[in-house]
N, C-alpha and C positions, 0 to 999 in steps of 0.2 A: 504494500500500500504506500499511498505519498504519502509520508510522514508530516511534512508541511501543511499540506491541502487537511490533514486529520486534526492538526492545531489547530489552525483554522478555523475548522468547523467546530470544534468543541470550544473555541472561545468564544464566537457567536452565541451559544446554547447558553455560556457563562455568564457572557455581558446580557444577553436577552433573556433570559430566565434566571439569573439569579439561581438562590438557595428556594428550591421549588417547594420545601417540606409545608409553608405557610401553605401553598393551596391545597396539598393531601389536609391540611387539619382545617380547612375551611369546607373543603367539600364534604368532609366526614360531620362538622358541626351542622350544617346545613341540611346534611342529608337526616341530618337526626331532627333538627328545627320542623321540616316538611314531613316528616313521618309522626309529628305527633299532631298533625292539622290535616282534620280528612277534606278541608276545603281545598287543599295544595296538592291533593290525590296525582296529580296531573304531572306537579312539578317533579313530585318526588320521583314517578317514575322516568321522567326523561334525566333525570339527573341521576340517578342510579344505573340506569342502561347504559350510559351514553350515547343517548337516538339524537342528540344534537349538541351542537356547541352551544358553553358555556363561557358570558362574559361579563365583566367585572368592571362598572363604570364609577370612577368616584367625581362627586357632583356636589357643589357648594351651593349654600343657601342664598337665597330661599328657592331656587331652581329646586333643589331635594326635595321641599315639601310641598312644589306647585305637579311634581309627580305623583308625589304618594296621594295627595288629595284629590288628584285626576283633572287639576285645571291644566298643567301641562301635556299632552297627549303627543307632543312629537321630541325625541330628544336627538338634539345635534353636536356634531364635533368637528370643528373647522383646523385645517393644517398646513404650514407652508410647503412642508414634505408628507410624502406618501408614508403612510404609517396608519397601524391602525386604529379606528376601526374600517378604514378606508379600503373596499374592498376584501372583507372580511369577515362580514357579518351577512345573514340571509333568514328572509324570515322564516320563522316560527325555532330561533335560537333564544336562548333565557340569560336575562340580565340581570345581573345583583346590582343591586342600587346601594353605594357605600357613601359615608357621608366624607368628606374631608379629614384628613387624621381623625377617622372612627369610626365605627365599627360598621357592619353591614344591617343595612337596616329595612330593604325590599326588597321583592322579586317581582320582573315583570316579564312577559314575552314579547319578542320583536313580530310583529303583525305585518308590516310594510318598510320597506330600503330604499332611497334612491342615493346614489352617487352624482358627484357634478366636480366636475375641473372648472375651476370659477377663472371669469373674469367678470370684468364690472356686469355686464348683461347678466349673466347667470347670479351672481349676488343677488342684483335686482329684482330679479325672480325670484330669489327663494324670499325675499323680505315679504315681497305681494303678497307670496300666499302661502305663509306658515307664522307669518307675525304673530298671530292670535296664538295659534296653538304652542308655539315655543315660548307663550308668553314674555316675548321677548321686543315690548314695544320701546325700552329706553332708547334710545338714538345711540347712548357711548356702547351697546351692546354688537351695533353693525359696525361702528367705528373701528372698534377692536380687530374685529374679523377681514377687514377691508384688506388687507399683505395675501391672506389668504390664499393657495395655492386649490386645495380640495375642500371637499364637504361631503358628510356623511350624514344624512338625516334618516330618523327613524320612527315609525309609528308604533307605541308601544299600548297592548295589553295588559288586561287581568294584571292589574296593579295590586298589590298586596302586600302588606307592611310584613317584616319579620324581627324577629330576636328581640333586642339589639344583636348581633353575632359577631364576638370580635374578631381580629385577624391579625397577624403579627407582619402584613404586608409595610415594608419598609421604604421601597424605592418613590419615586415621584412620578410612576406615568397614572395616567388620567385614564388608560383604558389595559385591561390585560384579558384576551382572550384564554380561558384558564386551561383547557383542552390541548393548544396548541405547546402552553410553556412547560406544562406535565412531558410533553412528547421531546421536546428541548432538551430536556434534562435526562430522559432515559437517553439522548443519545450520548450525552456529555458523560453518563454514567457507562455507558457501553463501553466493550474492550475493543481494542482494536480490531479491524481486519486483518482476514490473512493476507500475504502478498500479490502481488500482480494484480491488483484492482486500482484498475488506472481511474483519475481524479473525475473524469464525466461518470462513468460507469459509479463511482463512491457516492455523488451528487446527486445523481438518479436514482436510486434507492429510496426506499422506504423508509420511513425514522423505526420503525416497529416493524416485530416480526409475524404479524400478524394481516394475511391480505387481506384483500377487499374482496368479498363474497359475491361473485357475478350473478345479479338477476335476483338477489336478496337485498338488493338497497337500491332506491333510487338514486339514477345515475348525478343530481345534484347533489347528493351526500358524499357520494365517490368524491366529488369534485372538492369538498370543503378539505377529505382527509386526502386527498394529491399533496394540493396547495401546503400542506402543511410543511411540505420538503421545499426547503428554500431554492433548490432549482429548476425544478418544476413550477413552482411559483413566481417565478422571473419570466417565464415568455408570456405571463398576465401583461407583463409590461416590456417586453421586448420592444423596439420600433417594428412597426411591419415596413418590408421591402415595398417597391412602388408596386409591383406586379400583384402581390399578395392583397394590401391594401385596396388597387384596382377590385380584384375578385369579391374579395368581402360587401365589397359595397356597387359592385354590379348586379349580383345576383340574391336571389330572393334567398330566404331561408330553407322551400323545401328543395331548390335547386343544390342549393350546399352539404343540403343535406342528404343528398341522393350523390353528389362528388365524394361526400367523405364514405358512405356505403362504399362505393364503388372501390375506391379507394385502400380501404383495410382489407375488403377481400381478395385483391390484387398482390396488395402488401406484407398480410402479414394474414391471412388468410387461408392461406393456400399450402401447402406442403408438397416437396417434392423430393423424391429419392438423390440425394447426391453423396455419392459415395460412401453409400452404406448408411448415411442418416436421413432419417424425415426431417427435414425444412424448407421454412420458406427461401427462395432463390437470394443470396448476397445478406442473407437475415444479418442485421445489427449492422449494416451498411445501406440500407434501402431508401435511407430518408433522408431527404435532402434536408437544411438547416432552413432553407430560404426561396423564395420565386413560386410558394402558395401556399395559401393561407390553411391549407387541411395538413401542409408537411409541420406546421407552428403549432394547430391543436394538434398533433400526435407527438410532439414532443411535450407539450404540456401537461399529457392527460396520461403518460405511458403506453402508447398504444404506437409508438414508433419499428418495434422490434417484439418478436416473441419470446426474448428473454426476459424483456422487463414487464409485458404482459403476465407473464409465468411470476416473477418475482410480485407485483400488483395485486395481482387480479385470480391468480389459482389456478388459470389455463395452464394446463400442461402443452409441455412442446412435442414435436413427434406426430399431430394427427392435422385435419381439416379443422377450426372453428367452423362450431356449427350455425345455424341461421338463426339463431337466439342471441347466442354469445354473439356476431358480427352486429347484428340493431343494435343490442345492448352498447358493446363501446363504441358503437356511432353516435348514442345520444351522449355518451359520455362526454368524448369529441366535440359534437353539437353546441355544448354547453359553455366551453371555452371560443367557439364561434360567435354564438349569439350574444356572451359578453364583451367581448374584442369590436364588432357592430356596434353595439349600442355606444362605445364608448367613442366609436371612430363618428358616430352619425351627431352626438351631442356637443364635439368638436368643431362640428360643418356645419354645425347651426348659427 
């Protein structure tokens, strides 16, 4: 293994997740908070399962209690850098509402997301029409936010007070998706690789040894636990090439979506006899980096190569994908399409 490239990544996991034990003993408090309130039935079990991600917003007054008493109904986080919750968050994920140095004191569910790359027009927009509900009619409140680069606004449910529940959370961010910095930390805690795992192939991996169950989870779920590998989660924000970008934004959705079909079963679909193995033809070479937009979501989604489909996703290598498995990680694909559009079309607005 690169030894460098291993630092590296475990110092990331270090600098971005810290000493993770604070959310083991936050989730375990919580889990016990919700289990003795049968009106939380709901929360407890998505927070026990792990059927979605869990996030951790700390919110200063009186913003906190214009939530808990439901005049607040949208809540936003504006930033000059990409950071989260900014592309991050998807609804029907669950928020603890923490007060400013103190304890955790709600929970609510994310109902509705939109993302914006602001400039002045897009500001302008969001003041129009979420002033009320962000209760956010001071004037020094847009002032503030005006440097602004992104925005994250959120529709939030099923508001509902909890504990107090404290937390030994120490650092100063404003938002910790608590799912992903658990996953941080097991990698930081992991042993090293064996050797000859070159530095793409280490980066493309999974943080957990645990795949993703093809045809047992919706394919936007797949997409929250991808994204959780910091390089996979980079061609969320790649540049697209001109050619690629052209495609994205000439062709309709179900057009693209019938390129990307076509596509994986061409590519990594298919098996052929060469020299005494089943694979696909040139497999872990097939994919080009750039010059369309289906070669970017298969690098983003794992669905590049049949090895890292097999490391992913549980396919074995050696046979055909069948005609379940190939829809299946086309809408997976899909998905990194239609956010990369949306993103390009809100741009050219």
């Amino acid at each position: 293994m690169n030894q460098p490239r291993d630092n590296q990544l475990k110092r990331v996991a270090r600098n971005s997740a810290g000493d993770a034990r604070w959310i083991t003993e936050l989730k375990s408090r919580l889990q016990l908070a919700l289990a003795r309130d049968v009106t939380l039935a709901s929360f407890y079990k998505d927070v026990a399962d792990d059927t979605c991600s869990l996030h951790l917003a700390v919110f200063v007054e009186p913003y906190l209690e214009y939530v808990l008493d439901g005049r607040k109904t949208i809540e936003s986080r504006f930033s000059v850098n990409r950071c989260l919750p900014y592309r991050g968050v998807r609804p029907g994920d669950i928020l603890l509402l923490k007060a400013a140095a103190g304890p955790v004191v709600g929970i609510c569910r994310i109902e509705h997301v939109w993302y914006y790359t602001l400039n002045p027009n897009a500001l302008r927009d969001i003041q129009q029409t979420f002033t009320a509900e962000l209760c956010a009619q001071d004037p020094d409140f847009w002032a503030r936010r005006a440097r602004a680069a992104y925005a994250t606004l959120m529709r939030v449910v099923d508001v509902s007070r909890l504990g107090p529940i404290a937390t030994a959370k120490r650092d100063r961010r404003g938002w910790v998706t608590l799912n992903r910095e658990l996953q941080l930390s097991l990698m930081d805690d992991a042993p090293s690789a064996p050797e000859a795992t070159s530095d793409r192939e280490l980066a493309a991996r999974p943080l957990t040894t645990a795949p993703i169950r093809t045809l047992l989870m919706p394919p936007e779920e797949a997409i929250t636990i991808i994204r959780c590998n910091d390089w996979r989660n980079s061609w969320w924000f790649r540049p697209l090439d001109p050619r690629a970008q052209h495609m994205l934004l000439s062709r309709s959705i179900p057009e693209l979506q019938d390129t990307i079909r076509k596509r994986l079963r061409q590519s990594v679909g298919r098996v052929y006899d060469l020299n005494g193995i089943l694979k696909p033809y040139r497999d872990g070479y097939q994919t080009p980096l750039s010059g369309n937009i289906v070669f970017y979501a298969q690098h983003a989604t794992a669905t590049c190569c049949r090895r890292f489909i097999e490391d992913w996703f549980a396919l074995p290598n050696g046979r055909d994908l069948s005609t379940d498995e190939l829809e299946w990680l086309t809408l997976v694909s899909l998905q990194y399409i239609v956010d990369r559009r949306q993103e390009l079309m809100r741009n050219h607005e």
